[in-house]
C-alpha positions, 0 to 999 in steps of 0.5 A: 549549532546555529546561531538564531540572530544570524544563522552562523554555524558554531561550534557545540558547547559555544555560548556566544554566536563566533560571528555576531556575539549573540547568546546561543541557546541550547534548548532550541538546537535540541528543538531543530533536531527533534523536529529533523527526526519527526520529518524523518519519520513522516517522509518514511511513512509516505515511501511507504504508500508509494510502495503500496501504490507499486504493490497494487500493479503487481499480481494479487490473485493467481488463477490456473486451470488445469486441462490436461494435455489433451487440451493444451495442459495448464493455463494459469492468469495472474491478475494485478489489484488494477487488473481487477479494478478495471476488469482489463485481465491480462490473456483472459480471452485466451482462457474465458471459460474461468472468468466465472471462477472470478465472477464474485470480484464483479456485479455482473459477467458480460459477453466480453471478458469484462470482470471489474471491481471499482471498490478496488481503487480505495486501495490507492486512495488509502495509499495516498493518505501517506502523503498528508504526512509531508506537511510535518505536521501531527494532523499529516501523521494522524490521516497516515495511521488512520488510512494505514488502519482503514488499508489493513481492513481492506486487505482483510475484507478482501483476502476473507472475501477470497477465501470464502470464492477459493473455497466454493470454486474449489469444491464445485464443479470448477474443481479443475480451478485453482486460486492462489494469493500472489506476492502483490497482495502479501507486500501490500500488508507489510507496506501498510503496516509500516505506514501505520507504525510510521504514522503513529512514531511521527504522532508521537516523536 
């Protein structure tokens, strides 16, 4: 326990501060170890947005044709959340005939493997929220829940918006595609929903 005059540390149970006599009182002591466990909480929510921001550089959205041996066998492309915001995909040159497969993540298809999805970068920016919780303060725990909520809807949006294109790549002429979601994608949600959780403890506690 600390003394609030001298800021000497005694020993719990003291009514009077060992070093400068001043009274101890209780009821603030318990107030510093309330305010130690909202920070706690609000510095987990922002490790939580770091581990979105990591889960956006791993793949999302694996892509695998299969040509048959005559052809050279199967050709799989796993593409990041920042492979797919920039169009900059990893060895899409070496297979550019299923850029088309991925041309719904894009406004256009051009001559080179260009395939770009801007809207992706909210992703980081709903990540960042998780900071304003370092202020320690209840308004940096309310912007962490609610980016973590508006998060959660992106993955959403983006995983029915998946779906939807793995289904008419699958049962069109591009039958010989396959699309699966990858590990980045799946861990996003789990970072999210513990900066939302995270947010909401830090508002409360």
């Amino acid at each position: 326990m600390f003394c609030s005059n001298c800021g000497h540390k005694n020993a719990v149970g003291n009514k009077f501060c060992e070093e400068c006599g001043y009274p101890l009182d209780d009821s603030k002591e318990v107030q510093r170890e309330g305010a130690t466990k909202i920070s706690s909480f609000r510095k987990l929510a922002s490790i939580a947005g770091v581990f979105v921001i990591i889960c956006f550089f791993l793949p999302w959205v694996m892509v695998s044709c299969s040509r048959g041996t005559l052809f050279g066998g199967d050709i799989e492309i796993q593409v990041s959340g920042m492979e797919l915001a920039t169009g900059r995909i990893k060895d899409l040159e070496d297979a550019y005939g299923m850029a088309d497969a991925l041309q719904n993540f894009s406004n256009q298809v051009s001559d080179s493997p260009d395939i770009a999805t801007p809207e992706l970068f909210l992703f980081l920016v709903f990540a960042l929220g998780s900071f304003f919780a370092l202020n320690n303060k209840k308004s940096g725990s309310i912007v962490a829940f609610v980016c973590g909520i508006a998060g959660i809807i992106f993955l959403v949006i983006f995983g029915i918006k998946f779906f939807q294109l793995k289904d008419e790549v699958e049962s069109s002429s591009y039958s010989m595609l396959s699309m699966k979601i990858q590990g980045g994608y799946i861990l996003s949600w789990l970072g999210f929903i513990a900066q939302t959780v995270l947010g909401v403890l830090g508002m409360k506690t």
